[in-house]
N, C-alpha and C positions, 0 to 999 in steps of 0.2 A: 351507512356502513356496508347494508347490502349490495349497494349500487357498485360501491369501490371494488367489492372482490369480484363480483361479476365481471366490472371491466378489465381488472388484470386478469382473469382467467381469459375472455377473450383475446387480448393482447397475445398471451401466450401462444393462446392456440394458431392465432396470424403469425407469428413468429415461427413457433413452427412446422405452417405451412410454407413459407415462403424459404427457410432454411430446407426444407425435404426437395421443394422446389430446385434451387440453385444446385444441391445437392444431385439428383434426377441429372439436371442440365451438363453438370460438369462431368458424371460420368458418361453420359454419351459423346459428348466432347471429345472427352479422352478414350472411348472405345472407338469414335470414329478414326480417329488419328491412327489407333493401332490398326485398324483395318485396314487404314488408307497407305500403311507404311510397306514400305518394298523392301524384304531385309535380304540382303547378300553376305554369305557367308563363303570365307576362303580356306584352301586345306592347309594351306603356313605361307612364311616370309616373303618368302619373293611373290605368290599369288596377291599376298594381298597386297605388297606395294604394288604391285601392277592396276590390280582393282582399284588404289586409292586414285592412282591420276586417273583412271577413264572415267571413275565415278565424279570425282572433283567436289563440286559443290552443290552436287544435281540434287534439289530439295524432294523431302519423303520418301529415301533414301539413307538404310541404317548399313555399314559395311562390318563384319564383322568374323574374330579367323577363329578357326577350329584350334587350333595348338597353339602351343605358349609360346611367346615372342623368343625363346631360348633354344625350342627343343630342335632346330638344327632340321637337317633332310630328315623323314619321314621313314626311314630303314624299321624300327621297328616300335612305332606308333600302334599303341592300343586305343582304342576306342573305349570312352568313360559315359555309364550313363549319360554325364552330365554333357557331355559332346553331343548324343542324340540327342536331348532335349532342346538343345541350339539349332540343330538340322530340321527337329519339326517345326520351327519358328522360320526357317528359311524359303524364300523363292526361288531363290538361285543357288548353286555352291558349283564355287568355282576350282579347279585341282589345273594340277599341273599335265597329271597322264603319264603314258610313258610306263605305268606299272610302280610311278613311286607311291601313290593311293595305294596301296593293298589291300586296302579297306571297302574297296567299293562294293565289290557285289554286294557285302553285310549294308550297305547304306541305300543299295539298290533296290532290295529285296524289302526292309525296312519303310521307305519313302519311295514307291513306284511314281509318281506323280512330281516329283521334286528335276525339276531344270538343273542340270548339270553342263556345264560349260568347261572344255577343256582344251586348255590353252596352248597345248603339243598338236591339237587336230590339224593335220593337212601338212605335218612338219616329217620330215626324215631323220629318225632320230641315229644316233651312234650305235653301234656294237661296241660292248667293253670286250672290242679282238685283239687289242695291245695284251692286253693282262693272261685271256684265254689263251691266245698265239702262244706268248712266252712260256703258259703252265706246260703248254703241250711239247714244244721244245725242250723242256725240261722233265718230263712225266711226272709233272705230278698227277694227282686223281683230283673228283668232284671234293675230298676233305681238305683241299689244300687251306693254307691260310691263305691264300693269294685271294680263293673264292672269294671275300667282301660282299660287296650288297650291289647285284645287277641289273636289280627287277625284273629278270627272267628273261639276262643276256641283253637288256636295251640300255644304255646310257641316257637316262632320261633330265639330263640337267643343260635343257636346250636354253635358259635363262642368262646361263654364261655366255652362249654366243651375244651378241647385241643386234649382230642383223636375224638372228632367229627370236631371240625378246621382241624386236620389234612386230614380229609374226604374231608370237603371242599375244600383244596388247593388241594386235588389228582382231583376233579371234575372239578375245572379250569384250572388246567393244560390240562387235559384231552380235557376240551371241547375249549381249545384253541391252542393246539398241530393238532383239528380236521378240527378247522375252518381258520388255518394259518398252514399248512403242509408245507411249507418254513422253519420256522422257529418251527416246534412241538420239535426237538431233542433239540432247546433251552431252551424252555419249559416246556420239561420232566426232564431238566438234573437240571434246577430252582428249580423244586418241591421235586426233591430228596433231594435236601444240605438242601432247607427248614425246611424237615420232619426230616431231622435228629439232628436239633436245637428243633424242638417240641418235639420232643421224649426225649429228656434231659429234657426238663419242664414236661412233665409227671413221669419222677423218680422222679423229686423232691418232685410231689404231694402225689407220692406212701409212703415216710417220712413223710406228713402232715396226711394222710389218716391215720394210724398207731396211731398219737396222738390225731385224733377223736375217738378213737376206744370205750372209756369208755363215752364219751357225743356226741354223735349222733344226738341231736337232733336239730334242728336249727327253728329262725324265719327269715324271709326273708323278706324283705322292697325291693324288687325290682325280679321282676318276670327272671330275665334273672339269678340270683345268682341259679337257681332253676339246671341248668346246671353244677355248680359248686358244690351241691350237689348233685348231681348225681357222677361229677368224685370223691368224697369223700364218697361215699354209705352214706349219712347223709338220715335221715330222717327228714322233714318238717312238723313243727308243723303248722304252720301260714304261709302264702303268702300277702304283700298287694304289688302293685305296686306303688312305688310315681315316681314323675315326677314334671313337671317346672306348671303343670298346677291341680295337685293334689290338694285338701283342705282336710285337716285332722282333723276331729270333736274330741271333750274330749272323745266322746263315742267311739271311735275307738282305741283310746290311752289307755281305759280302757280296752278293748277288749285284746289287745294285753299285756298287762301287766295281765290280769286274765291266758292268756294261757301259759306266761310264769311261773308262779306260780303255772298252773296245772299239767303243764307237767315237771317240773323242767328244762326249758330250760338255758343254760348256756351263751349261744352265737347267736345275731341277727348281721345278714349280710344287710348293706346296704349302701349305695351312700351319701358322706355327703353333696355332695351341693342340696339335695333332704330331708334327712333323720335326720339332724341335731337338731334343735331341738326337734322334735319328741322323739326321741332317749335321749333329756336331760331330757323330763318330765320322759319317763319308766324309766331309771336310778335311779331318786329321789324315787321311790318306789320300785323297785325291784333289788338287786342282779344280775345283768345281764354282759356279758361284750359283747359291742359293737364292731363289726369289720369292719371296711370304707372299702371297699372294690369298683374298677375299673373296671365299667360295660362294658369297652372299646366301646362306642360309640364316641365316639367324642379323640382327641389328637394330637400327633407331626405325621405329615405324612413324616415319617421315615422307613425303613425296618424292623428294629427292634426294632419298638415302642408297638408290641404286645406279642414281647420276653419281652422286659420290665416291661408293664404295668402287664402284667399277671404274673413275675417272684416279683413281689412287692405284686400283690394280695398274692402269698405262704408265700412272708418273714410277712405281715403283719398279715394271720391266723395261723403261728409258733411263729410270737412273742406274738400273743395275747394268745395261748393254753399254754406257757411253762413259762407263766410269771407268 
C-alpha cells in the first residue's frame, strides 16, 4: 500500500513537471511572436485603407487605426488614454499631415522614438482660398462661420485627388519598406499592383474631365471636393465646408444661391448626410444640379473600398453631366 501512494505521488510530481514545462515553452512561444510582431498603426479611414493594400498579406505584420471606423476627418479628435496605449504598442504610425493630426506634437513629445510616416510628404497641398477669398470679398472677420476646419489655412484632403493618393501609397510604402527592410520587397511589390488599380480610376476620370469641359465651373459644400476639382481642371466658384457640427444661416443659403446665378454655375458637389437639405432649399430657386458625392472619410474597411467609393464618385458626376 506504501509502494502505491509513493508511486502516485511520483506520478504527480512528473505531471507537474512536464505540465510547468509545456507551460514555460508556450509562453515563450507566444512572447517571441509578440516581440517578433511589427505593429502599424494608422490616424483614420482613408490611412489605413491605404496601409491595408501596401501591407496586404506581409506576415508578422499587425495593422491597426487610431479612430473609429465612424469618426469622419479628424477636425476635432481627442486623444483617449486608451489611443496612447495603442501608439506605445506601435512601430510605425502612419497620418495623413497636412495639419489634419493636430495631435502630433502631444504624440511626439510622448513617443520620441516612434517612426512616423506621412503620407502628404513631398505633396503640394491646397489653400482653402476659395472660401478665404470669398470671406474677404465679403468682410467678414476671423468669427465667421465660413471659418470650418483648415488646419491652419492647408487643405489637407490630398486623398481625394487619385493621382496625389497614388503619391501617398508610394510614400507609405516607401517609408515602410525603410522602417521594416525584412519585409520592404513585400511592400514595394503591395504599392505596385495598388497603383496600377489607381491608374485605371484615373482614365476613367480623364472621360469625366472631357464632359466638364463646356461647365467648368462648380460650387463646393465640402472643402476636401476641392481635390476632385483639381483632378477635373474645374474651376470653384464657392467653397463652404459643412460637417456634423456646421449651422447653416438663410443668409448663407442666399449667398450661395446668388453665386450660382452669377456665375451660371450648373453643378454643386457635396456630402448628403451634411449637405441635404441645404441643397433642397438652393434647388427650389435655382436651376442647379446637385452631385452627392463620397468624401471617403469614414466606410467598409475593405481593400477596395476606395477603388469603390471613389469609382461611384465618377459614375455619379457621368450620370449627373449626361442626363
Amino acid at each position: 500500500m506504501k509502494n502505491k501512494y509513493v508511486f502516485v505521488a511520483l506520478m504527480l510530481v512528473v505531471i507537474l513537471a512536464v505540465s510547468f514545462g509545456f507551460t514555460n515553452i508556450y509562453v515563450s512561444h507566444t512572447q517571441a511572436e509578440q516581440d517578433e510582431e511589427f505593429v502599424v498603426v494608422t490616424s483614420f479611414y482613408p490611412m489605413y485603407i491605404a496601409a491595408m493594400n501596401v501591407i496586404g498579406e506581409t506576415e508578422g505584420v499587425t495593422l491597426k487605426n487610431l479612430s473609429e471606423p465612424q469618426t469622419g476627418c479628424l477636425h476635432d479628435f481627442q486623444l483617449t488614454p486608451a489611443d496612447m496605449k495603442l501608439l506605445s504598442t506601435a512601430d510605425v504610425f502612419i497620418i495623413n499631415g497636412g495639419g489634419i493630426e493636430s495631435f502630433m506634437e502631444e504624440i511626439a513629445a510622448q513617443y520620441p522614438d516612434l517612426v512616423i510616416i506621412e503620407a502628404c510628404d513631398g505633396i503640394e497641398l491646397l489653400c482653402d482660398e476659395h472660401e478665404h477669398e470669398h470671406e474677404e470679398e465679403n468682410a467678414y472677420d476671423e468669427e465667421s462661420p465660413h471659418a470650418g476646419h483648415d488646419h491652419g489655412n492647408l487643405n489637407a484632403h490630398a486623398w481625394m485627388s487619385v493621382e496625389l493618393y497614388r503619391k501617398q501609397i508610394s510614400n507609405i510604402a516607401d517609408g515602410l519598406a525603410q522602417a521594416d527592410e525584412v519585409n520592404s520587397a513585400s511592400y514595394l511589390a503591395n504599392q505596385k499592383l495598388y497603383d496600377g488599380k489607381l491608374s485605371e480610376l484615373q482614365q476613367l476620370q480623364e472621360e469625366i474631365r472631357q464632359l466638364f469641359a463646356e461647365n467648368n465651373e462648380v460650387v463646393l459644400l465640402h472643402c476636401a471636393y476641392d481635390y476632385l476639382a483639381l483632378d477635373y481642371k474645374l474651376d470653384v466658384a464657392y467653397c463652404m465646408d459643412l460637417d456634423e457640427e456646421r449651422q447653416v444661416s438663410a443668409g448663407e443659403v442666399a449667398e450661395v444661391i446668388e453665386v450660382v446665378e452669377h456665375h451660371g454655375v450648373k453643378y454643386i458637389f457635396a456630402e448628403e448626410l451634411y449637405a441635404k437639405d441645404m441643397c433642397n432649399l438652393i434647388q427650389k430657386e435655382v436651376d442647379v444640379e446637385v452631385i452627392y458625392l463620397d468624401p471617403l472619410t469614414r466606410g467598409e474597411y475593405t481593400v477596395d473600398s476606395y477603388l469603390k467609393a471613389m469609382r461611384k464618385n465618377i459614375d455619379c458626376m457621368k450620370s449627373a453631366i449626361t442626363n
